[in-house]
C-alpha positions as CSV (number, residue, x, y, z in Angstrom):
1,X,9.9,-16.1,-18.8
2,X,13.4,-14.4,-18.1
3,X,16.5,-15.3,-20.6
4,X,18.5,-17.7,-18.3
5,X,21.6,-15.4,-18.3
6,X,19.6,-12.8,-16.2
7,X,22.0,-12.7,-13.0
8,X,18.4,-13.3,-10.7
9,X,18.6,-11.5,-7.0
10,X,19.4,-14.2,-4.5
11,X,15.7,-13.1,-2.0
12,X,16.9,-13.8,1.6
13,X,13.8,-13.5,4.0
14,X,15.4,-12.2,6.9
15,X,12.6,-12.6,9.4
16,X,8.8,-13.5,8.5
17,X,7.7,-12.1,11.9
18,X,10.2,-9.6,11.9
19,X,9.1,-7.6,15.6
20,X,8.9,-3.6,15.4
21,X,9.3,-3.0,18.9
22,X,8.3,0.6,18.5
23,X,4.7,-0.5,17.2
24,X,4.8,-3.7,18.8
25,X,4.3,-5.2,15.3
26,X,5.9,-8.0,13.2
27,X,5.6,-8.8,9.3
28,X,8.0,-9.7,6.7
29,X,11.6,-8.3,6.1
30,X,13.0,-9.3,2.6
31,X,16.8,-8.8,1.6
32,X,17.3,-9.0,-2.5
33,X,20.9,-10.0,-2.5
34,X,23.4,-10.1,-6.2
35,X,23.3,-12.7,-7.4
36,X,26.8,-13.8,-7.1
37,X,26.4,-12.2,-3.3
38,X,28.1,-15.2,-1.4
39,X,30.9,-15.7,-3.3
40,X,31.9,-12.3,-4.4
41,X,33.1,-10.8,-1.2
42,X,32.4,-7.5,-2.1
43,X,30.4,-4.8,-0.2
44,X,27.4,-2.9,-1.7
45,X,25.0,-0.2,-1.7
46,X,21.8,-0.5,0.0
47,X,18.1,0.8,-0.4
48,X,15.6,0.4,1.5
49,X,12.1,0.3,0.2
50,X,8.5,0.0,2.0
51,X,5.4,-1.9,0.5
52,X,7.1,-5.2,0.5
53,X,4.4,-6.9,-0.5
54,X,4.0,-5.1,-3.6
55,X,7.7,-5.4,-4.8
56,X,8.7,-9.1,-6.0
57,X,5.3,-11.2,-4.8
58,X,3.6,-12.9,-7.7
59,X,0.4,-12.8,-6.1
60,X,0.6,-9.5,-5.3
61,X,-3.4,-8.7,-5.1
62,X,-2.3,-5.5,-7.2
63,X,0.5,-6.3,-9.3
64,X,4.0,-5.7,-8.2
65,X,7.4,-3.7,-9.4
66,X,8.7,-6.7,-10.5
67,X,12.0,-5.2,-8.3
68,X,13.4,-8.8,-8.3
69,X,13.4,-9.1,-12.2
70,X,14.5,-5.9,-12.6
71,X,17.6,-6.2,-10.3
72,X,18.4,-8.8,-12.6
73,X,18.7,-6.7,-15.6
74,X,20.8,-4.1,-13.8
75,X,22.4,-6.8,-12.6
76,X,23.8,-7.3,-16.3
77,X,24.7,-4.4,-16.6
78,X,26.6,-4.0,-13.7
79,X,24.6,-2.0,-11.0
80,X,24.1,-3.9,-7.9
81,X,22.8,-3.1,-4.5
82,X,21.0,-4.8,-1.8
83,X,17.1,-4.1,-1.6
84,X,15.4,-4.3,1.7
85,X,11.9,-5.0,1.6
86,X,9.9,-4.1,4.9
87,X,6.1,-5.6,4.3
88,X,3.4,-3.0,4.9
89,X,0.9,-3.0,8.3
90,X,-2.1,-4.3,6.2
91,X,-5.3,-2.0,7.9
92,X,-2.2,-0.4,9.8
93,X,-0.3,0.7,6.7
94,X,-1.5,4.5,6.7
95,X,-1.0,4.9,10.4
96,X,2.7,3.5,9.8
97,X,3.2,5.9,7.3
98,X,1.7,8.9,8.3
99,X,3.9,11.5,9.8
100,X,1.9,14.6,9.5
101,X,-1.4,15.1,12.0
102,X,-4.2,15.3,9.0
103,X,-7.8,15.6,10.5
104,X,-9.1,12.6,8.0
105,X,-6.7,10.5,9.9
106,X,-7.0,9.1,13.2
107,X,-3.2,8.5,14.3
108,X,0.0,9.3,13.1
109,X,2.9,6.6,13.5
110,X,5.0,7.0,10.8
111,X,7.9,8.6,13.5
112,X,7.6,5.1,15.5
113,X,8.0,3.3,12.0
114,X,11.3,5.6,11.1
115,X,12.5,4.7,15.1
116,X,12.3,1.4,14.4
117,X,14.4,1.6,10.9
118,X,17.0,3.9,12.2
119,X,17.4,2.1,16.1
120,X,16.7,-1.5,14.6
121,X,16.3,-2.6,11.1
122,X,19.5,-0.7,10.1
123,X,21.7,-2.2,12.3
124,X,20.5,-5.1,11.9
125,X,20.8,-5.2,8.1
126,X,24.8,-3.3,8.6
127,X,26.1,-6.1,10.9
128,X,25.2,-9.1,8.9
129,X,24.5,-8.2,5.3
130,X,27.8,-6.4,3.1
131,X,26.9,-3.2,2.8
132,X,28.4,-0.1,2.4
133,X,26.7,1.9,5.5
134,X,27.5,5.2,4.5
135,X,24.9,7.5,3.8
136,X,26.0,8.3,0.4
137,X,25.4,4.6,-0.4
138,X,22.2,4.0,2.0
139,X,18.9,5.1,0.1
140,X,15.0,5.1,1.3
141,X,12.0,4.8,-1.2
142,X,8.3,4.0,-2.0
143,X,5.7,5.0,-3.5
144,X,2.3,6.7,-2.8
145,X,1.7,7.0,1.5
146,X,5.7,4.9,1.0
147,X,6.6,7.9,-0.8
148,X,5.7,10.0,1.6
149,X,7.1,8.4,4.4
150,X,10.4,7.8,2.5
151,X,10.4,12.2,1.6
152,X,10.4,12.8,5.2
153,X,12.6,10.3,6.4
154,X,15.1,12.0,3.8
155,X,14.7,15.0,5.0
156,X,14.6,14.3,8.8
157,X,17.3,11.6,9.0
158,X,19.6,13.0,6.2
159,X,22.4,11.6,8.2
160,X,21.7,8.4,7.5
161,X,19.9,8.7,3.8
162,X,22.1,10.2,0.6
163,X,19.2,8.9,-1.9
164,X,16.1,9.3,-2.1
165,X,13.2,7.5,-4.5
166,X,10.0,9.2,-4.4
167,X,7.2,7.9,-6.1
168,X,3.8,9.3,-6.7
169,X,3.7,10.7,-2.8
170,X,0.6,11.4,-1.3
171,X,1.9,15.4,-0.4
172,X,-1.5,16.1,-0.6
173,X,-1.7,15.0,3.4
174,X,0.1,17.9,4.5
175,X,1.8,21.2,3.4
176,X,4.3,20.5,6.0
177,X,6.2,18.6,3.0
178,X,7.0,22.0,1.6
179,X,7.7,23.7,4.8
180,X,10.2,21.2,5.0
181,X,11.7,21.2,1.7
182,X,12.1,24.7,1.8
183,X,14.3,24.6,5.2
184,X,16.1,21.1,3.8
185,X,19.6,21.2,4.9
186,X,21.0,18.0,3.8
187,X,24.1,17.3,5.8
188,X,25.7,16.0,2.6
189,X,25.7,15.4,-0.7
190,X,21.5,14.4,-1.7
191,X,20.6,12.4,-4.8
192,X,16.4,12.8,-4.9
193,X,14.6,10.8,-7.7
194,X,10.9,12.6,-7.9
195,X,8.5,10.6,-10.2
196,X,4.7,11.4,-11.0
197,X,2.3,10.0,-13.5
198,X,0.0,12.1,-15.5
199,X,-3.5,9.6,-15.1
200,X,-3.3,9.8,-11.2
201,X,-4.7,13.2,-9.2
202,X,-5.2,16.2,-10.9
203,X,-3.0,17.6,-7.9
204,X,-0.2,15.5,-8.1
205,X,1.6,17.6,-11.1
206,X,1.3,20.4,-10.1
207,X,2.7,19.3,-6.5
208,X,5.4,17.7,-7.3
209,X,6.4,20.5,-9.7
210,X,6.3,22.7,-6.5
211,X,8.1,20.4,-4.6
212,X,11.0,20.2,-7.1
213,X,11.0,24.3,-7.6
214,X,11.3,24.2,-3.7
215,X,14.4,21.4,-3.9
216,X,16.0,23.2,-7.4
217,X,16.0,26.3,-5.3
218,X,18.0,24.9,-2.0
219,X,19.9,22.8,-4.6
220,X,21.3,26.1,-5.5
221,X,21.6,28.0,-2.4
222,X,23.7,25.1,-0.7
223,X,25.3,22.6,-3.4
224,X,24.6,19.4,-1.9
225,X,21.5,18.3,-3.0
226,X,21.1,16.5,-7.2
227,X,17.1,16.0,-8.6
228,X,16.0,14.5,-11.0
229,X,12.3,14.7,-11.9
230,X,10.5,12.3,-13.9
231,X,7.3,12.1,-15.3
232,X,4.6,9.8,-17.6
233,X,2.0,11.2,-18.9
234,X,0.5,7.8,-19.4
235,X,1.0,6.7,-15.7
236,X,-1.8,5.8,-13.4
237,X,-1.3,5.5,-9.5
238,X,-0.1,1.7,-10.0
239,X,2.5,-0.8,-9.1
240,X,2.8,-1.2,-12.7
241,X,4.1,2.1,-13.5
242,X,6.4,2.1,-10.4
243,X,8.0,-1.0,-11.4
244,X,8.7,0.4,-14.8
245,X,10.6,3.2,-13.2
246,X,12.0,1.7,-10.2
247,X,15.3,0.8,-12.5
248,X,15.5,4.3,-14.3
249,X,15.5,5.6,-10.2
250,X,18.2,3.3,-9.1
251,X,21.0,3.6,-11.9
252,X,20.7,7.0,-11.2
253,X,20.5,7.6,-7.9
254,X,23.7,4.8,-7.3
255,X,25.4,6.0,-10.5
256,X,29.2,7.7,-10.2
């Protein structure tokens, strides 16, 4: 059990059957609020992360980050920001995520999921929830196909997302990622968390070490862009290990 001084996340469910227009779709939309969020009147950073179910569900059929205890403990410490928690597609989930054409797949939807964030869920979330809707305070992140999807909205909607949390991302589904990376012009300054553990695919290494060569080089050439790679040796591809980075990621990507 947690100490009872833990400043607990206040978890607002803003819809169950939240519709995505763009897929014609609804699940589950979380918001993890401060704890002290309707009496403190102050605004706050944002980040949005996919694989709801997986983040704060008890049942969680395969574990969870345990984001909802760990706000709580950043909470103590002073870091707060509002966590938006957009439930996966179930047997849809890969489709959703999937930007890149990849001959194993069938469909790609993953720029109808982004629509329906950027047109949608975001606005939503700006005009009734306090937060600071800049892009140096908005953030996107997941892990595994949520990874993947939260590296290329990053990269293609840099207007709207100044942080980044990459986790484990399946780049093997295209080299496209790197095409990408090495033409990334972020239109301002780019805070990119890249995490990999060493007991998931022998491919996955060396990948995202290419990936952050690619992003160390353009984080020279035009100044705006900050990484910070991170890696377990110990780490299988598991909500587990997530969970036990997910507050390293967040204190420093919304750190001064």
């Amino acid at each position: 059990m947690n100490p009872p001084s833990l400043k607990k996340p206040i978890i607002s469910i803003i819809d169950e059957d939240y519709l995505i227009p763009h897929l014609n779709r609804r699940r589950r939309v979380a918001a993890l609020l401060p704890y002290d969020y309707h009496t403190s009147g102050k605004t706050y950073p944002v980040l949005y992360l996919h694989d709801g179910q997986n983040l704060f569900d008890d049942h969680a059929p395969f574990g969870n980050w345990g984001v909802d205890k760990q706000l709580a403990m950043l909470a103590e410490k002073g870091i707060e920001v509002i966590v938006i928690a957009i439930d996966h597609g179930g047997k849809e989930r890969i489709a959703e995520y999937l930007p890149y054409d990849n001959p194993k797949f069938t469909e790609k939807k993953g720029e109808q999921y982004l629509q329906f964030m950027m047109e949608d869920l975001k606005p939503h979330v700006d005009k009734n929830f306090r937060v600071k809707t800049d892009r140096e305070f908005t953030g996107i992140g997941g892990s595994s196909m949520g990874g993947l999807i939260s590296l290329y909205a990053g990269f293609h909607h840099n207007h709207v997302f100044g942080n980044m949390m990459i986790f484990s991302p399946s780049i093997w589904i295209s080299e496209q990622v790197f095409k990408q990376a090495t033409h990334f012009n972020p239109s301002g300054f780019t805070k990119i968390y890249l995490y990999s553990g060493g007991q998931e695919s022998h491919s996955l290494k060396p990948s995202m070490d290419f990936l952050g060569a690619i992003l160390k080089n353009r984080e020279q050439k035009t100044g705006q862009i900050d990484i910070m790679e991170s890696h377990n040796p110990e780490g299988t591809h598991q909500e587990y290990f997530w969970g036990q980075e997910f507050p390293k990621a967040l204190s420093w990507l919304y750190s001064n």
